[in-house]
C-alpha positions in Angstrom: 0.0 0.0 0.0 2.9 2.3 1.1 5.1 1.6 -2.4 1.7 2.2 -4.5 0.7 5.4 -3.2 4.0 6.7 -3.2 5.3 5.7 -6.7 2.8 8.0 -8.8 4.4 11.0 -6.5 7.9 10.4 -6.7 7.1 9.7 -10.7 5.8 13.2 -10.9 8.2 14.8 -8.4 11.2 13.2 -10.8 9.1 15.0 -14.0 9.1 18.3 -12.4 13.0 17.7 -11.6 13.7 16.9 -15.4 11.9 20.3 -16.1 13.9 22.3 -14.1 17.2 21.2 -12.8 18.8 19.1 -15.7 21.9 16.9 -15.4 23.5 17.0 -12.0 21.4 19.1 -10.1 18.5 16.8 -9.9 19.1 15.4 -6.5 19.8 18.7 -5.0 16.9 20.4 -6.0 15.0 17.2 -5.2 16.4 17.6 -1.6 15.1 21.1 -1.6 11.5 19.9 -2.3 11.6 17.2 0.2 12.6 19.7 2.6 10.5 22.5 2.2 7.1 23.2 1.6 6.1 19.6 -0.4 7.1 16.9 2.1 6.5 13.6 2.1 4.6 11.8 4.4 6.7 10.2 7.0 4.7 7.4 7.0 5.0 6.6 3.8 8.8 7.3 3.3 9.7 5.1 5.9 7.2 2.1 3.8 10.1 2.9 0.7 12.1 -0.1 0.3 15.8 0.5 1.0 16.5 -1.0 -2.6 14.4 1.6 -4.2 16.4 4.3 -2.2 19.9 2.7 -2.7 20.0 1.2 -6.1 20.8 4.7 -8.4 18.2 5.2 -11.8 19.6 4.8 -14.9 19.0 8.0 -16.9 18.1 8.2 -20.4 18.5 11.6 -22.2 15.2 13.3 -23.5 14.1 13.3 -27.4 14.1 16.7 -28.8 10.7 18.3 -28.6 10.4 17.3 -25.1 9.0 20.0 -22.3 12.7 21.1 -21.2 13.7 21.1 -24.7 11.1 23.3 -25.6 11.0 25.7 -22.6 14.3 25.6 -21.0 16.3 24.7 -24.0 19.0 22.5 -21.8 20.2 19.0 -22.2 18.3 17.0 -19.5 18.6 13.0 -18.8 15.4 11.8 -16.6 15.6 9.1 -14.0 13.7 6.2 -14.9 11.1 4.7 -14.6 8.4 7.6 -15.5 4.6 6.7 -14.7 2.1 7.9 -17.6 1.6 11.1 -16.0 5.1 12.2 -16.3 5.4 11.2 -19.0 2.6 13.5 -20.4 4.1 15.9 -18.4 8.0 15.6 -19.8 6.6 15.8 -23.5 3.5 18.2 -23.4 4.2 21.6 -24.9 5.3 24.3 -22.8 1.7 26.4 -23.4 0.5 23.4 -21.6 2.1 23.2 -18.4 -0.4 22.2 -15.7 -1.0 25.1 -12.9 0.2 22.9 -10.1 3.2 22.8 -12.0 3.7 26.4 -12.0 3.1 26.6 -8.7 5.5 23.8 -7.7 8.4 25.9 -9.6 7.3 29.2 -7.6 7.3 27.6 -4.3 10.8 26.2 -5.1 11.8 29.4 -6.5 11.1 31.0 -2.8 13.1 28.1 -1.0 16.3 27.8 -3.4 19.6 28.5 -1.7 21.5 27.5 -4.9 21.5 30.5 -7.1 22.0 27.8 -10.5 18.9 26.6 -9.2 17.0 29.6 -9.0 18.6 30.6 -12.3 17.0 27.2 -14.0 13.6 27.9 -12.4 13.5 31.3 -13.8 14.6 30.3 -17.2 11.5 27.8 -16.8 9.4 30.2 -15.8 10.4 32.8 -17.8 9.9 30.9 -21.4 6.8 29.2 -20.1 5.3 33.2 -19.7 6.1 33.2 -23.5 2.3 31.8 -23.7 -1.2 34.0 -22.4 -2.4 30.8 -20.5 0.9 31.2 -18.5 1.2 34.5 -18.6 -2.4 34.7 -16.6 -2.1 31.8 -14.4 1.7 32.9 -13.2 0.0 36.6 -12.0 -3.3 34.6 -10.3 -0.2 32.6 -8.2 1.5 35.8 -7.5 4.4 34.6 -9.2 5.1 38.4 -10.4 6.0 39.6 -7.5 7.4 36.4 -6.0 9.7 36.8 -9.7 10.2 40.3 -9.2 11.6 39.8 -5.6 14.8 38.0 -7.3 15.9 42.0 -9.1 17.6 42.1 -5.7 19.5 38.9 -5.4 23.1 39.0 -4.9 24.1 36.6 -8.0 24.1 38.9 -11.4 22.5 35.6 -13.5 19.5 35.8 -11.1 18.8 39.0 -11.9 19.3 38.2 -15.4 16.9 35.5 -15.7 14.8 37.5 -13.5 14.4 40.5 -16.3 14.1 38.0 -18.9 10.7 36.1 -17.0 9.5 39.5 -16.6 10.1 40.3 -20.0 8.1 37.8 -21.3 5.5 38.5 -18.3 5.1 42.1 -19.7 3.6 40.9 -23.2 0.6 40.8 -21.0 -1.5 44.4 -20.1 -2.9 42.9 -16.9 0.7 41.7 -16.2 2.1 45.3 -17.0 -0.3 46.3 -14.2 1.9 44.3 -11.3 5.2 45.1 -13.0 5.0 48.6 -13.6 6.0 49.3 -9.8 9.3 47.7 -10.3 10.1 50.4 -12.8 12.4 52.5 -10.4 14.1 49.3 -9.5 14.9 48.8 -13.3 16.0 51.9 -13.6 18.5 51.8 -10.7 20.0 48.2 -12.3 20.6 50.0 -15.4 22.5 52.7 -13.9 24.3 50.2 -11.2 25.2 47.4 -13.5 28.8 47.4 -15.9 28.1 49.1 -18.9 27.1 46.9 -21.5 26.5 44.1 -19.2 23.4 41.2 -19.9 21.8 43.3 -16.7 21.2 46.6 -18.7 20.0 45.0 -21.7 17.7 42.6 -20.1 16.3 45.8 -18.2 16.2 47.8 -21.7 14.2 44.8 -23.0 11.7 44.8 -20.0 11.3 48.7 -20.3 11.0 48.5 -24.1 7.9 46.2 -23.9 6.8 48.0 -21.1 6.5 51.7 -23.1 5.3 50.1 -26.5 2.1 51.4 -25.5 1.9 55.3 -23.8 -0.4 54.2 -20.4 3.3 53.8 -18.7 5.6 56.0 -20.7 5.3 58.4 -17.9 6.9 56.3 -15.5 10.0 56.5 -17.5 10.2 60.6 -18.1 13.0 60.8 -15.4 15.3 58.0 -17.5 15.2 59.8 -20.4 19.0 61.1 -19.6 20.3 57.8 -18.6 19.6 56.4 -21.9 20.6 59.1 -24.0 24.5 58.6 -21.9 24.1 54.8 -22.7 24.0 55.6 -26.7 27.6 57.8 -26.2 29.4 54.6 -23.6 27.6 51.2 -24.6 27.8 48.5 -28.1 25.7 48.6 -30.7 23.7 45.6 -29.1 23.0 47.9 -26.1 22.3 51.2 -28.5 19.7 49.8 -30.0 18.1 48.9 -27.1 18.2 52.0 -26.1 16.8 53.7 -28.7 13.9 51.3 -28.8 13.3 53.0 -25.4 13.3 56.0 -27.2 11.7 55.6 -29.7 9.0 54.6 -28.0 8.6 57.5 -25.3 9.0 60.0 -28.6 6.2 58.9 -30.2 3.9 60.0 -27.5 3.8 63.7 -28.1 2.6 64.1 -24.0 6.1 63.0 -23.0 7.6 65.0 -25.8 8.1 68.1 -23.1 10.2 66.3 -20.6 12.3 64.5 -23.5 13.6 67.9 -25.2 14.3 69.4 -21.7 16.3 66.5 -20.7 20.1 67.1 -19.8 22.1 65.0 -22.9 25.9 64.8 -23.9 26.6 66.8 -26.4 28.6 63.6 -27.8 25.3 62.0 -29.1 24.7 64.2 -32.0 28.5 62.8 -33.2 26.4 59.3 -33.7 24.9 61.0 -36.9 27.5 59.4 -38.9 28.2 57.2 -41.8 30.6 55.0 -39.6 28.0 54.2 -37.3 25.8 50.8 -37.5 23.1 51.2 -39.6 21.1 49.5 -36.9 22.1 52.1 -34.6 21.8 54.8 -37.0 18.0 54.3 -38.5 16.9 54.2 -34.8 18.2 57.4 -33.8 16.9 59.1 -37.0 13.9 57.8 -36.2 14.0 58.8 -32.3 15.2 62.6 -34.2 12.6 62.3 -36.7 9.9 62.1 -33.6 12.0 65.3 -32.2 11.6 67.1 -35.1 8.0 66.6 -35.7 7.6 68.5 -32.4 6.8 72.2 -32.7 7.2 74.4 -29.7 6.2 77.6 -29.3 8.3 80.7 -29.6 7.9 81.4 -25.9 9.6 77.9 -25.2 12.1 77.7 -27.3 13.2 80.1 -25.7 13.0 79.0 -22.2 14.8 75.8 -23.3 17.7 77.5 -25.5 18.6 78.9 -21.9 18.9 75.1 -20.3 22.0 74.2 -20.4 23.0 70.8 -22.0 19.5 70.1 -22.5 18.6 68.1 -25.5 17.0 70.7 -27.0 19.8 72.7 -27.5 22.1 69.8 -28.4 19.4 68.4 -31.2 16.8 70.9 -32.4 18.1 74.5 -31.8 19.2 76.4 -34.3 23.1 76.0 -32.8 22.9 72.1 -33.4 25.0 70.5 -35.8 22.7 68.2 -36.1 21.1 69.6 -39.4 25.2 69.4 -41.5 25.2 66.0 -40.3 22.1 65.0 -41.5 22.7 66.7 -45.0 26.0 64.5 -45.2 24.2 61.1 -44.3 21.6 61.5 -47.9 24.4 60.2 -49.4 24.7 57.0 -46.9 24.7 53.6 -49.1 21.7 52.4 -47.0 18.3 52.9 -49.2 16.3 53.1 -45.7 19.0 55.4 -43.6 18.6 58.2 -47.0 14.6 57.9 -47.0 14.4 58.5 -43.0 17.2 61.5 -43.4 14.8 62.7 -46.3 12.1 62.5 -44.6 13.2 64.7 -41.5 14.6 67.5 -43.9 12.1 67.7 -45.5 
């Protein structure tokens, strides 16, 4: 009776490992279940047979298409043997992953001590939110918040798989909801982390999604100077990112007034050049295009021209060189960069 009920619970306990953990860390994280919040039975742990508990599983490696291989992308083996269940669990599709599941990988999330762990849970986590039904089900278990805790954790990859489940989180407007009051936290990774480090553009990524749409834009009116000092220090990978940013605040013509009084380096109009990546370049002729389409009065031009190092003066006042640099890039080999110079000439 004691071998019976518990089989079906290891079977599924072993599933959820294969998820998660991969090769090698199995048995830890299996530890850290057994010893936090889903324990067994005593009863029935002491009914296991000491040959079940001695004699190691062989391990078979999982087919491609399987549930890690889909949602984690690692190499996994799985111990054997696997009861039906599991096994519907190991191969289902990602979009599918049952809600006690998700719960199970929140709940270890909160009791890890081993930040590869909580780095593999997250990745879980975080491709699983790639679908709606995820998406929904992780905010009803108030996994956002439980996710968002883990922007302060001391190991960098954390907080990088962190941003990344949040990422994918924020495709959802009820989601944006729960993770809009992490914004300031964001914002102070960014500024904290080594330039050009996964931190910043996993942060860039999450605040891109987050301003696609204008209902949050505002929450990002005081960062407008941090990412115009990124464009001038950071990678093209980075820049772009960036400017995505942007791009994106600049097409809302409410923000436009706290974007063109923004303090900027003087530097960033030298990124109008030929020599810079046309990935990076069509971006910020875009972001200068939005700039330009802005028409202040006389009374606040004005008021701005006397700001100092604001980017009104470095982009859009008469003073700017921006306007000779722009006349040299109609000439740039790139069909696109010539129609967007064109088009903010014109």
């Amino acid at each position: 009776m004691g071998d019976a009920s518990i089989t079906p619970r290891l079977g599924n306990m072993r599933a959820l490992l294969g998820i998660v953990a991969g090769a090698g860390a199995s048995y830890g994280l299996y530890k850290l279940i057994s010893g936090g919040s889903f324990k067994r039975n005593k009863k029935s742990a002491a009914s296991e047979s000491p040959g079940a508990r001695s004699s190691p599983p062989s391990e078979v490696t999982l087919q491609p298409g399987s549930l890690l291989a889909r949602v984690s992308g690692l190499d996994v083996v799985c111990p054997r043997p696997v009861d039906v269940a599991s096994g519907e669990i190991i191969h289902q599709s990602p979009g599918n992953l049952d809600p006690q599941h998700l719960k199970m990988l929140l709940s270890c999330l909160q009791t890890s001590n081993n930040p590869l762990d909580r780095c593999r849970i997250l990745l879980t986590l975080g491709n699983s939110a790639a679908f709606t039904v995820n998406q929904n089900l992780i905010r009803e278990f108030e996994g956002i918040h439980i996710i968002a805790g883990f922007l302060s954790d001391p190991a960098a990859e954390v907080r990088v798989q962190t941003l990344n489940a949040l990422n994918n989180l924020c495709m959802n407007i009820p989601n944006q909801e729960q993770i809009k009051v992490y914004v300031p936290q964001v914002l102070e990774l960014i500024e904290m982390s080594p330039v050009n480090s996964d931190l910043q553009l996993g942060a860039l990524r999450l605040l891109t999604n987050l301003s696609v749409t204008d209902k949050h834009q505002h929450l990002l009116k005081e960062s407008v100077t941090l990412l115009l000092s990124l464009l001038v220090v950071s990678y093209e990978a980075l820049q772009v990112q960036a400017l995505k940013v942007l791009v994106n605040l600049s097409s809302n013509p409410h923000m436009m007034d706290d974007i063109v009084q923004a303090q900027a380096p003087a530097s960033v109009v030298l990124l109008f050049d030929s020599r810079t990546a046309p990935a990076v370049l069509l971006r910020l002729l875009m972001f200068a295009g939005n700039l330009k389409a802005w028409r202040p009065s006389a009374q606040v031009a004005n008021e701005l021209r006397r700001k100092q190092d604001c980017l009104f003066r470095v982009m859009l006042d008469e003073s700017s060189q921006l306007h000779s640099r722009l006349v040299q890039l109609l000439s740039h080999p790139d069909v696109e960069i010539q129609s967007q110079v064109a088009r903010i000439l014109t």
